[in-house]
Each structure stands twice: as structure tokens, then as C-alpha cells.
VEXDREN-2710 file (C-alpha; in Angstrom, 1 decimal):
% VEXDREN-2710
k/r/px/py/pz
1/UNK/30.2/149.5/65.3
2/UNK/30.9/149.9/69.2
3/UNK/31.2/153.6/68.6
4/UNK/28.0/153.8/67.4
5/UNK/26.5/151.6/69.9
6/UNK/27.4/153.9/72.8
7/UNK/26.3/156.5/71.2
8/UNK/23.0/155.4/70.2
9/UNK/22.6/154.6/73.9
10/UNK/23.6/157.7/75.7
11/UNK/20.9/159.4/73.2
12/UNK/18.4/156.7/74.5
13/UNK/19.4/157.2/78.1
14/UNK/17.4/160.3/79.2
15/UNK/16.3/159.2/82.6
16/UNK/14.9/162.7/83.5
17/UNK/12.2/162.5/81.4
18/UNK/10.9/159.5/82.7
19/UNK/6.9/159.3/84.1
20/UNK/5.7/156.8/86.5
21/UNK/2.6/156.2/88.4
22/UNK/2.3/158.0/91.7
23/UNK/1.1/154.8/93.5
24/UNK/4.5/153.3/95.5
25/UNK/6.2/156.3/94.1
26/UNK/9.7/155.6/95.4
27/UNK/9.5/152.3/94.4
28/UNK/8.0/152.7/91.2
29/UNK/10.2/155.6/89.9
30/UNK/13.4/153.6/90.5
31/UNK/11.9/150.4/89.5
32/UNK/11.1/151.9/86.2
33/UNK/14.4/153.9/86.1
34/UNK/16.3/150.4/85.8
35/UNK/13.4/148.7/83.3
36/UNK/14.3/151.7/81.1
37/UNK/17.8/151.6/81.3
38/UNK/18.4/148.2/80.4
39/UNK/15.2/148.0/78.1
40/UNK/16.7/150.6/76.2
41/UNK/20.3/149.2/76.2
42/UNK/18.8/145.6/74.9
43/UNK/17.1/147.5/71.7
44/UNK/20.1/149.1/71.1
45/UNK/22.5/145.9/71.0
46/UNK/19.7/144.1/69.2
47/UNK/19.7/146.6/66.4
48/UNK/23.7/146.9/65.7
49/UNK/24.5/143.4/67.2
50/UNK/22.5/141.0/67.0
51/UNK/22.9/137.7/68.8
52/UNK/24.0/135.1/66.4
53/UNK/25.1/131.4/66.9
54/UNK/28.4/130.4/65.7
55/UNK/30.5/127.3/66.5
56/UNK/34.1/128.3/67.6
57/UNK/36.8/125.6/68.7
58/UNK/38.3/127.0/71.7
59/UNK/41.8/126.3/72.5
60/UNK/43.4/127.1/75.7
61/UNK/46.1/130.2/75.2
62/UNK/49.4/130.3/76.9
63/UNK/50.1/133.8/78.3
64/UNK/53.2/132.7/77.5
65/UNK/53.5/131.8/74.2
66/UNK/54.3/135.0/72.8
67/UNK/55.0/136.3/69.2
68/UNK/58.8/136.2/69.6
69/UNK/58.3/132.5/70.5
70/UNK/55.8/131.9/67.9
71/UNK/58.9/133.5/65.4
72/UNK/61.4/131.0/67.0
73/UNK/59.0/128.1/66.4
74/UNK/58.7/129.0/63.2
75/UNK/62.1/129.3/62.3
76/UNK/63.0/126.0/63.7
77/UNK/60.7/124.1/61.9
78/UNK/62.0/125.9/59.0
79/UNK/65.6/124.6/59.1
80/UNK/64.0/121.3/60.1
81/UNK/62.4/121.4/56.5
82/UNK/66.1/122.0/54.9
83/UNK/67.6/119.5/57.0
84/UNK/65.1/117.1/56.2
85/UNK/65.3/118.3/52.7
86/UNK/69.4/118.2/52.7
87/UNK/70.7/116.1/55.4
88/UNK/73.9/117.7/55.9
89/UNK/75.8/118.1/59.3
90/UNK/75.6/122.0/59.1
91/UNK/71.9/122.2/58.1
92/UNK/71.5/119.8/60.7
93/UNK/73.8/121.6/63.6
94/UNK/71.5/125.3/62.5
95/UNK/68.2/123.4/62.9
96/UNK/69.3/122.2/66.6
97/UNK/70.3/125.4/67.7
98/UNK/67.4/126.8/66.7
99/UNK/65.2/124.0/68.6
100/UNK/67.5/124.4/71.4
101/UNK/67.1/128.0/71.6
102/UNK/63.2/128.0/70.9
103/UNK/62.6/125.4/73.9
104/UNK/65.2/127.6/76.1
105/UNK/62.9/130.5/75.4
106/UNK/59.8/129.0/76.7
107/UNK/61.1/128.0/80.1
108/UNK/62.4/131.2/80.3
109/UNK/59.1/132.8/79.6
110/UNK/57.1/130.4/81.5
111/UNK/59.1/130.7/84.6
112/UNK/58.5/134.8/84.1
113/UNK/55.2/134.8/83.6
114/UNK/54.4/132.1/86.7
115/UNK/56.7/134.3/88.5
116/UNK/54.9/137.2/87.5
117/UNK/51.1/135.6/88.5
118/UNK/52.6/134.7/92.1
119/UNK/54.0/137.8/93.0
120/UNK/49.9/139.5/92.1
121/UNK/48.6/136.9/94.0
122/UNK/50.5/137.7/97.1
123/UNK/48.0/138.4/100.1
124/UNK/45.1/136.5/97.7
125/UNK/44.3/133.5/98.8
126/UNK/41.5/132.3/96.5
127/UNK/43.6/133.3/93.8
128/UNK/47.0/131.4/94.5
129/UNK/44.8/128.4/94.5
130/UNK/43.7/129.2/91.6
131/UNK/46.5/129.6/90.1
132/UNK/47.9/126.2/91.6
133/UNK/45.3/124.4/90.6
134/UNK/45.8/125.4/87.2
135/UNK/49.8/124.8/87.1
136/UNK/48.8/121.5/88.2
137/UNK/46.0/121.1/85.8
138/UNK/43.8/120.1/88.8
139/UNK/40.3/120.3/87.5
140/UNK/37.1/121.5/89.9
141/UNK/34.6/119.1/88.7
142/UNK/30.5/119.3/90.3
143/UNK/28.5/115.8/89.6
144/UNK/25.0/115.8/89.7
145/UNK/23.2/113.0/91.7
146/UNK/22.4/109.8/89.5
147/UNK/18.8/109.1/91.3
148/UNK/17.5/112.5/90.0
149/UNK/15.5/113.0/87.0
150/UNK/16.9/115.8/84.9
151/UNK/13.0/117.8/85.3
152/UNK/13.2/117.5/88.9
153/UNK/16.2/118.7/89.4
154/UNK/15.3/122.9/90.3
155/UNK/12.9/122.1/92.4
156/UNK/14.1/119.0/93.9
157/UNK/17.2/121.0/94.9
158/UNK/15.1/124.4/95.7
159/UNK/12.9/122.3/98.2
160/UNK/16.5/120.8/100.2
161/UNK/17.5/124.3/100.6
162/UNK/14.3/126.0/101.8
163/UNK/13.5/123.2/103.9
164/UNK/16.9/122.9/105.2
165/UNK/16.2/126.1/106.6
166/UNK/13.1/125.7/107.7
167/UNK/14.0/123.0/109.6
168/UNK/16.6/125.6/111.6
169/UNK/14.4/127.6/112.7
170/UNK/11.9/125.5/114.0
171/UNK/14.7/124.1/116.3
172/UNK/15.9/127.8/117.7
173/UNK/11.9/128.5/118.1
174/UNK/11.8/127.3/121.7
175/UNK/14.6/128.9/122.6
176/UNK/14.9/132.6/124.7
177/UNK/15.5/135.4/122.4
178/UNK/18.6/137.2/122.9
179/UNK/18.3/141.0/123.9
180/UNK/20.8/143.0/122.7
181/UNK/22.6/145.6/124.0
182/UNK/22.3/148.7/121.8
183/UNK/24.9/151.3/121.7
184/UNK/24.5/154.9/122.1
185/UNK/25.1/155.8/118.5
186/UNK/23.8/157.8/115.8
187/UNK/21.6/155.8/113.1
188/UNK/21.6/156.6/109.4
189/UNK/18.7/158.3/108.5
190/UNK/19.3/158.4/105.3
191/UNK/22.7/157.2/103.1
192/UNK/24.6/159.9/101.3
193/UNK/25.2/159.9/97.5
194/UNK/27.9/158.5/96.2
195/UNK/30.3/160.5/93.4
196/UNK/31.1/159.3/90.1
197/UNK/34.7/158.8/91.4
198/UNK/33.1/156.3/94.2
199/UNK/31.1/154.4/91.5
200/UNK/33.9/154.2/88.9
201/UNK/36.5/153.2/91.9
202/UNK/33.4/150.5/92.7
203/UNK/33.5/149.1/89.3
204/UNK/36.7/148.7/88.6
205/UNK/37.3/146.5/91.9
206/UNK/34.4/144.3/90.7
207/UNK/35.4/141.4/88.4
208/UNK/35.2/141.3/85.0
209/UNK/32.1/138.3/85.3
210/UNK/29.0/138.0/83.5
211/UNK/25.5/136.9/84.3
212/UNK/23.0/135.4/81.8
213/UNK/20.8/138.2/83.1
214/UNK/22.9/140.9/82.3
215/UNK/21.8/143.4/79.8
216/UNK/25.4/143.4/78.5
217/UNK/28.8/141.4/78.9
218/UNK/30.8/143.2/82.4
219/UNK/33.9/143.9/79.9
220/UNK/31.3/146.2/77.7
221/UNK/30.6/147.9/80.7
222/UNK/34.0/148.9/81.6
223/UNK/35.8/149.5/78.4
224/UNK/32.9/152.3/78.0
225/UNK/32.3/153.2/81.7
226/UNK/32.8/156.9/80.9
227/UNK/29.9/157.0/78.5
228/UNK/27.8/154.8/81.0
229/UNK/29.4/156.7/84.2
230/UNK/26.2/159.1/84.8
231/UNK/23.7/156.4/84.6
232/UNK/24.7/153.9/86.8
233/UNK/25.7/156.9/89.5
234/UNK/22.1/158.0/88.8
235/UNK/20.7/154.4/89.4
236/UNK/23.0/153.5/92.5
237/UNK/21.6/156.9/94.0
238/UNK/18.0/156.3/93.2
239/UNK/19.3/153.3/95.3
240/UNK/19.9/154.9/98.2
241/UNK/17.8/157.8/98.2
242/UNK/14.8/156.2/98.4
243/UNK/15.9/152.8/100.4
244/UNK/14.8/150.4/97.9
245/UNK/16.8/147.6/96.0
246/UNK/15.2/147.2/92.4
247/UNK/12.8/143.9/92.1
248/UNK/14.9/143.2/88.9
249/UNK/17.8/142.9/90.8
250/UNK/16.6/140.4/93.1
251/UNK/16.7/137.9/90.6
252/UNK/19.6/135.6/90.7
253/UNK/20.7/132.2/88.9
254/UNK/21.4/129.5/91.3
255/UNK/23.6/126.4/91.0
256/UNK/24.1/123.8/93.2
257/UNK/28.2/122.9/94.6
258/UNK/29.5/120.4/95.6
259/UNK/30.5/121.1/99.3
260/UNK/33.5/119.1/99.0
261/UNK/34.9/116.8/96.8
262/UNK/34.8/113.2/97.4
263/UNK/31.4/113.5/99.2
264/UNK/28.6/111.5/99.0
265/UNK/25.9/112.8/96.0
266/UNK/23.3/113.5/98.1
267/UNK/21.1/117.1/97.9
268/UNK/22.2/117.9/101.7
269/UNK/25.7/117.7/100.7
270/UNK/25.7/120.5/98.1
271/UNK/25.4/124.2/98.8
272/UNK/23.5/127.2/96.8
273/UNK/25.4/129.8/95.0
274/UNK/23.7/132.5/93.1
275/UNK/24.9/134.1/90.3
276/UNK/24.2/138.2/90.8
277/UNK/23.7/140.5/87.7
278/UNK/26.4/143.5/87.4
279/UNK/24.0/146.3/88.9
280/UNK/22.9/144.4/91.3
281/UNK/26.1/143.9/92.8
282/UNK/27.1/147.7/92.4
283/UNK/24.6/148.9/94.3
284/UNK/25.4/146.2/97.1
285/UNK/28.9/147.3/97.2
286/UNK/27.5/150.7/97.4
287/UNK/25.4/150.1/100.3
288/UNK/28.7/148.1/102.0
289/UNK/30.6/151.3/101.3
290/UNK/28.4/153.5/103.2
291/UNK/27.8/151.0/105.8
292/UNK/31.5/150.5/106.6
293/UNK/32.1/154.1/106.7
294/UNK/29.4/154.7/109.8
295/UNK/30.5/151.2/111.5
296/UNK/34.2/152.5/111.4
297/UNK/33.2/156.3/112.5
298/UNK/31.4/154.5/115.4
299/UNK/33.6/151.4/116.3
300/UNK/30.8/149.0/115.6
301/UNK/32.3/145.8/115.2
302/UNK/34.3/143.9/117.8
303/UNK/38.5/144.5/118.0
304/UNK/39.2/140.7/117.3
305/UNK/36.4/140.2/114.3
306/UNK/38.5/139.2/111.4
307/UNK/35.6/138.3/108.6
308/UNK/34.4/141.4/106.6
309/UNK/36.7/143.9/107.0
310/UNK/39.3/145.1/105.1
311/UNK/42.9/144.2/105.6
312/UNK/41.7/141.4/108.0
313/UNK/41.3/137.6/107.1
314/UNK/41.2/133.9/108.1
315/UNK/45.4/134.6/107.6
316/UNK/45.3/137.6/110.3
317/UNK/42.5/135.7/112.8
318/UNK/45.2/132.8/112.4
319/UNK/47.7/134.9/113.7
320/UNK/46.0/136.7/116.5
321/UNK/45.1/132.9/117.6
322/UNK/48.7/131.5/117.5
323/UNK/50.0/134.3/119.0
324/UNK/47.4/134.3/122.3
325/UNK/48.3/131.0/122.6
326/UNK/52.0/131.1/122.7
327/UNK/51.8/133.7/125.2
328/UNK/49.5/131.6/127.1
329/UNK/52.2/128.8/126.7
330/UNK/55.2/131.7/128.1
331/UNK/53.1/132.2/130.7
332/UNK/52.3/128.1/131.7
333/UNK/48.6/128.8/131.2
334/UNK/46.2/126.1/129.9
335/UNK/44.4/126.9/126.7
336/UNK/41.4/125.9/125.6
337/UNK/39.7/126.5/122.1
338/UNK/35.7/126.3/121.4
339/UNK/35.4/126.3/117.6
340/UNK/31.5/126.5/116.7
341/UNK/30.4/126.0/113.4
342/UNK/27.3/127.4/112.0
343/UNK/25.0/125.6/109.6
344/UNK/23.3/127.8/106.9
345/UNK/24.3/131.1/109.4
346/UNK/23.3/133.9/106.8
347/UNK/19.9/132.1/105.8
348/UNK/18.8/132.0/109.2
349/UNK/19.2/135.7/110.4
350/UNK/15.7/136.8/111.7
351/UNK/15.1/139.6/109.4
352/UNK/12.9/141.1/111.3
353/UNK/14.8/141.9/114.8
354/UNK/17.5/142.9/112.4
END
């Protein structure tokens, strides 16, 4: 059936024959390029998979429980059975081998498999926590505050967060605005086109996570990414050709996190995090691929900036810091450390003198 689902879509995907108003052209084109794209995958999963509502008991797996193991278990409750059945010394010295061996296998396994998750986690940071915090069965939990009525909830938090900012900028609106100092360098007039390669090499560094509003789970986009290839090259390029980010795409799901845990459940204490649709996101990591590629031909950024860049992070800032201050120390100098920290920075950036 998921043969003929990606077949019955790369028939419906003829986005060259697509007509738009002339009005906003640009806009409009690309804007319905992506309507019919995922209008036409939706009628196609509709028709050979329908959305049905089943009740499944879900059961953590153990990556290491393996079919060998799961022979081993069965074997030993097996001779239990005869033991139990014939209580002799021999049945009973072949049924504790087995257990012995069947318990020996799983600490084998689990230590090679742990081993194994450490190892790719090496350099990750977000993941080894992860990962510790599920060896140690530490759960992330995200109360709600009590005084809130389950209706006013959306726009009780919504109105904490625009307001939050609003109340920013109206303190930085009495202050002198900052002229910059522009480098002589080249803009981008317009960005070039990115290659299938580029756009599969994209996707397969994004992770395998779903939105409610995508048009199709992110592991059906991958396992057929070279029927779907073409079209999402084509859409990422309408992209940048024209300079315009699809309205659709705009849309996100936000929830509300706890900042930390332990803290009070009041709304200033929890932070936004949106939940981004897969083409949304590819066309962002597009745009940051071009981007990066003129910043680094031009040596935009600063020597010592650490955050977004690749190959640098709070590990190699850390180091560059230690490491200024022991020489400091060598050379009997005082140091002195002004850590500032910014409240809601990426929400307050004037748009418009960027």
C-alpha cells in the first residue's frame, strides 16, 4: 500500500502546471505551490490510509532485549517447567544454568548497548543528558498552574508572553540607538539555488520529529525522499528565489515549559516553544546554509563568538575562557568577568534596523 501511495502522489505532483493570480505574484505562486503540494499529499493518504482510532498499550522496548535473549528466556522458563514438574537435582542444576546464563547475557548486552549510546553521544551534549536521564529513569515533568481555568489557558499564557515583551521595549525606548558600523562587504542580492544533494544532505541532519501540522509523519518523508526529492528542492528554491517564506509555514504549535524545575507556577516563570512543521524548518536550514556560507567568505562574525557556528559551543567558549584566565593568572594579572544575561533576546530584535 506505501508503494502505491508514492506513486499516486508523484502523478499528483505536477507543480509546473500550476496557475495563480498575477496580483502578489511571487508570493502567490509559491504560496500556492506549497497549498498544492500538501493539499494533494493529504487526498492521497486519505484515500489509501485513512486515519483510524485504535487503542494500543504501549510498552517501553529495551534496545537490548534482543531475540537471542528472548530465546534464553524462554528456554529457562522451560526447564523451570520440568523442574517444577520433576524436582530432581539434575533438572534442577540445567534450569539454573540456564537462568544464570540468561541473566549473564543481559548485563552483557546492556552494558554494550549503553556503551554503544555513549560513545554516539560523544561531543552531544543535549543528548548525553538525555541518555542519563533515561538510565536514571529521571522523568521531565511540566505542571500547569492550579489558579488557571483550563479555557484560559492559550490566551492567558499568549498575553504573559506578548506583553512580557512589550514591556522590553518600552524600557530600551528612551535609550540612544546604536549605529553600527557596517563593513565594506558584498550583500546578497539574491540566494543561489540549492542542489538536490544540498536538500537531501539537509534532511537527513533534521530529526526524525513530527508536527500535528504536518501533511505527513518526518519518517514518511525520509524513507521515500527519493520519490519526494524534486519537490521539496522545487519548494525550498521557490524559497529563495523569490525571498518569501510561505504563510503556511508560519504557523507553529506553542507550549509553554517550565523554565526550571522546582520553580514557582507562575506564567512569568515558563518560556514559549513552538513546534515547527518539517518544511518549514527545511527551508530555514536552507536559508542558514546560504547565510553561513557568505558570513564565512566574508569573516562576518567575531573570532571569539562561540553560539551558532559549527564546531563551536558553550564546551569550546568554556575553554577559551579558562584558558585566558590561567594565562592571566601566569602572568599575576587580575581578572575580572562581566556575565550579562539577556531576557527574551531574540523576541526583542528590532526588525526593522535589522
Amino acid at each position: 500500500m506505501e508503494h502505491i501511495i508514492v506513486s499516486n502522489m508523484m502523478d499528483c505532483f505536477d507543480t509546473h502546471n500550476i496557475h495563480c493570480p498575477q496580483q502578489h505574484r511571487f508570493r502567490s505562486k509559491h504560496s500556492c505551490e506549497t497549498q498544492q503540494f500538501e493539499s494533494e499529499l493529504s487526498d492521497v493518504l486519505e484515500q489509501h490510509a485513512p486515519l483510524k482510532e485504535r487503542t494500543c498499550v504501549c510498552r517501553p522496548s529495551k534496545p537490548w532485549f534482543s531475540e537471542d535473549i528472548v530465546q534464553l528466556k524462554r528456554q529457562s522458563r522451560k526447564l523451570e517447567r520440568v523442574w517444577q514438574k520433576y524436582p530432581e537435582k539434575s533438572n534442577f542444576e540445567a534450569f539454573k544454568t540456564a537462568r544464570t546464563k540468561y541473566f549473564d547475557t543481559i548485563v552483557e548486552e546492556k552494558k554494550h548497548v549503553v556503551s554503544e549510546k555513549m560513545v554516539s553521544a560523544k561531543g552531544n551534549s543535549k543528548k548525553l543528558y538525555s541518555l542519563v536521564c533515561e538510565l536514571t529513569g529521571t522523568k521531565v515533568e511540566n505542571p500547569l498552574p492550579d489558579n488557571v481555568a483550563d479555557t484560559n489557558f492559550a490566551e492567558d499564557f499568549a498575553d504573559s508572553f506578548m506583553n512580557k515583551i512589550e514591556k522590553i521595549r518600552q524600557s530600551l525606548k528612551d535609550f540612544p540607538t546604536h549605529k553600527l558600523k557596517r563593513k565594506n562587504v558584498p550583500c546578497i542580492s539574491r540566494f543561489q539555488e540549492l542542489t538536490t544533494d544540498e536538500v537531501s544532505k539537509l534532511i537527513s541532519e533534521l530529526n526524525t520529529k513530527s508536527c500535528e501540522l504536518d501533511a505527513l509523519p518526518t519518517h514518511l518523508f525520509k524513507a521515500y525522499l527519493n520519490d519526494l526529492l524534486p519537490n521539496f528542492t522545487k519548494l525550498v528554491n521557490l524559497s529563495l528565489q523569490q525571498g518569501v517564506f510561505p504563510d503556511r509555514y508560519k504557523t507553529a504549535i506553542v507550549r509553554p515549559l517550565l523554565k526550571k524545575a522546582g520553580l514557582e507556577l507562575t506564567l512569568s516563570n515558563y518560556r514559549p516553544v513552538s513546534n515547527l512543521s518539517f518544511l518549514s524548518k527545511l527551508i530555514e536550514k536552507a536559508v542558514l546554509l546560504r547565510l553561513n556560507s557568505h558570513v564565512d567568505a566574508h569573516n562576518l562574525l567575531p573570532k571569539n563568538q562561540s553560539a551558532y557556528r559549527r564546531f563551536h559551543s558553550c564546551e569550546s567558549a568554556l575553554h577559551r575562557l579558562v584558558n585566558d584566565i590561567l594565562a592571566g593568572m601566569e602572568r599575576q594579572e587580575v581578572t575580572a568577568i562581566i556575565a550579562v544575561d539577556l531576557s527574551a533576546a531574540f523576541d526583542t530584535v528590532d526588525h526593522d534596523i535589522f
